[in-house]
C-alpha positions in Angstrom: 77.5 -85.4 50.7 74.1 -84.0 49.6 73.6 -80.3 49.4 71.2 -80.4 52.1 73.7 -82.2 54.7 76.1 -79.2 53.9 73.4 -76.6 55.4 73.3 -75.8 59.1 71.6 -72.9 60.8 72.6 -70.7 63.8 70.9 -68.1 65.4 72.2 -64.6 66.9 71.0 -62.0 68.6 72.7 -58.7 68.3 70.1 -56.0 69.0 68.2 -54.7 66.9 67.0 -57.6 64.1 67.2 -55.6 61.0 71.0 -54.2 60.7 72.0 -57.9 61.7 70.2 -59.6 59.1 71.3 -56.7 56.9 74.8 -57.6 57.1 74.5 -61.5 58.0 73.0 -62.7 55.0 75.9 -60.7 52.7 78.3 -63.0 54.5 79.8 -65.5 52.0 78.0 -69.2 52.3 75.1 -67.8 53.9 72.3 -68.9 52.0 69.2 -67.2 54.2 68.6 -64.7 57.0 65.7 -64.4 59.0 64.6 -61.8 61.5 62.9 -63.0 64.3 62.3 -64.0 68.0 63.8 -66.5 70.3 64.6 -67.0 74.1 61.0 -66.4 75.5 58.1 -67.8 77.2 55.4 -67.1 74.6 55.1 -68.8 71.9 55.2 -67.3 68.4 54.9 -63.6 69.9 54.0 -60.4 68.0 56.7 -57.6 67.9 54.4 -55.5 69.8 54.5 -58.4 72.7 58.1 -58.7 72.3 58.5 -54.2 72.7 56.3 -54.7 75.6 59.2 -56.7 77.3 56.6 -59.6 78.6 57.8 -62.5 76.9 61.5 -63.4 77.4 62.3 -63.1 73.9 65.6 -61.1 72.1 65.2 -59.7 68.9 67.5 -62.9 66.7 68.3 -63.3 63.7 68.6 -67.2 62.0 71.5 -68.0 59.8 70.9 -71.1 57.4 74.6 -71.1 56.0 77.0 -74.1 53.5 79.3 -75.3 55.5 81.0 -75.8 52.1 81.5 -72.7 51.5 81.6 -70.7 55.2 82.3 -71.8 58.6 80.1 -71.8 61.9 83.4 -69.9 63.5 83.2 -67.2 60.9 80.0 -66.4 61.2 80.6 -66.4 65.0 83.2 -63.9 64.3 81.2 -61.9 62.0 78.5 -61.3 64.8 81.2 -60.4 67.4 82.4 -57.8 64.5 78.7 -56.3 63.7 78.0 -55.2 67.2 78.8 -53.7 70.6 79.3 -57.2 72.7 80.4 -55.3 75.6 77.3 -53.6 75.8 75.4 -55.2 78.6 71.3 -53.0 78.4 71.0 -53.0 74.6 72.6 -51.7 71.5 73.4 -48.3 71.0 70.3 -46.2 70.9 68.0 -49.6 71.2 68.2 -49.9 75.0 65.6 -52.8 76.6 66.1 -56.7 77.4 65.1 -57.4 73.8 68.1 -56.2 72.3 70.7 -57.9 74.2 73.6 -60.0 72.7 73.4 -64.0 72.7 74.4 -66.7 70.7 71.8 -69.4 70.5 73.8 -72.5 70.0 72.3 -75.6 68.5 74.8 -78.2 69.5 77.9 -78.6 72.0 79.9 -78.2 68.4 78.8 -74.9 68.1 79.0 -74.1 71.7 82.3 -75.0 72.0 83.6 -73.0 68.8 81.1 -69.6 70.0 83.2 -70.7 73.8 86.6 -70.3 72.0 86.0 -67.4 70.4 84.4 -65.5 73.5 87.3 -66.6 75.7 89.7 -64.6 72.7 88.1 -61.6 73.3 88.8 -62.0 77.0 92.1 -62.5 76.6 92.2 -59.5 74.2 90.9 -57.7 77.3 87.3 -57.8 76.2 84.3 -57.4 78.4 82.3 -60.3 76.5 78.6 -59.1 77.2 77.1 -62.0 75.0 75.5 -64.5 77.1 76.1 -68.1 75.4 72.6 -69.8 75.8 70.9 -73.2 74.4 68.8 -72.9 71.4 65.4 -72.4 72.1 62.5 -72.0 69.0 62.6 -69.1 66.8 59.8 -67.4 65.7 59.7 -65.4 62.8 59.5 -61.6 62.7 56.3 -60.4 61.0 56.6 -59.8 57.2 57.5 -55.7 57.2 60.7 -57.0 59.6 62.0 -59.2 57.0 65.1 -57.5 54.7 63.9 -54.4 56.2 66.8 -52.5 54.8 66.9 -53.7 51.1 63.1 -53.0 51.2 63.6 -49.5 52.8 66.6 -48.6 50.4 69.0 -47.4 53.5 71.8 -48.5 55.5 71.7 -50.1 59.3 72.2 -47.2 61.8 73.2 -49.4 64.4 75.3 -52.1 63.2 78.5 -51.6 61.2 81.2 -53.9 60.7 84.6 -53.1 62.5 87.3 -55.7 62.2 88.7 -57.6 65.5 89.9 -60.9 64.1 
């Protein structure tokens, strides 16, 4: 199997892009992070459009991962573990439609797996929150967005990791 068939991308949105990507792309097996848009009518918006809650689009963050070395399911569990899925406007402080929690799956493999998972945290007694949508084209954040808190030298304020599974 050639390196490049053992790469696969996902793409989550968890408010706020910058804490997610933060802790995303520390994951082990994930290979690149990118902050960006998805889920919108517009194509390749501007954060300002994307603020101004016109287009559709959440803030997202795309995974490229090695399957060789991490799972789609553990990465699905890490973004369940980095944010507030029960929260239904926002996250935290970021309130607005552009922060909301999805998963953007790319085929009925990883809809399936992302499926499983939510209906665990139901059974756990979980409000799920996280709307389970179709992938749809990402956009990528401007420049300044990208590995905005190894640029800045700071921690996420938003997004901490708190273990469930």
């Amino acid at each position: 199997m050639s390196k490049e068939s053992n790469k696969q991308t996902s793409i989550f949105a968890a408010g706020c892009f910058w804490g997610v990507q933060y802790l995303m792309q520390k994951a082990p097996g994930v290979i690149g992070a990118r902050a960006g848009y998805s889920g919108g009518c517009v194509a390749d918006p501007s954060y300002k459009q994307v603020c101004a809650g016109n287009t559709g689009h959440l803030e997202v963050v795309e995974i490229t991962f090695d399957l060789s070395r991490t799972t789609y399911e553990a990465l699905v569990k890490l973004f369940f573990e980095i944010h507030d899925f029960t929260q239904q406007n926002g996250q935290g402080p970021d309130i607005g439609q552009q922060y909301l929690s999805a998963i953007f799956y790319k085929d009925e493999a990883q809809k399936q797996t992302a499926q499983e998972i939510i209906s665990a945290l139901q059974s756990k007694g979980y409000k799920v929150a996280t709307k389970l949508l179709p992938a749809a084209p990402f956009y990528p954040a401007e420049d300044y967005h990208q590995d905005y808190y190894e640029k800045k030298g700071t921690l996420p304020y938003c997004h901490a990791r708190k273990k469930i599974f």
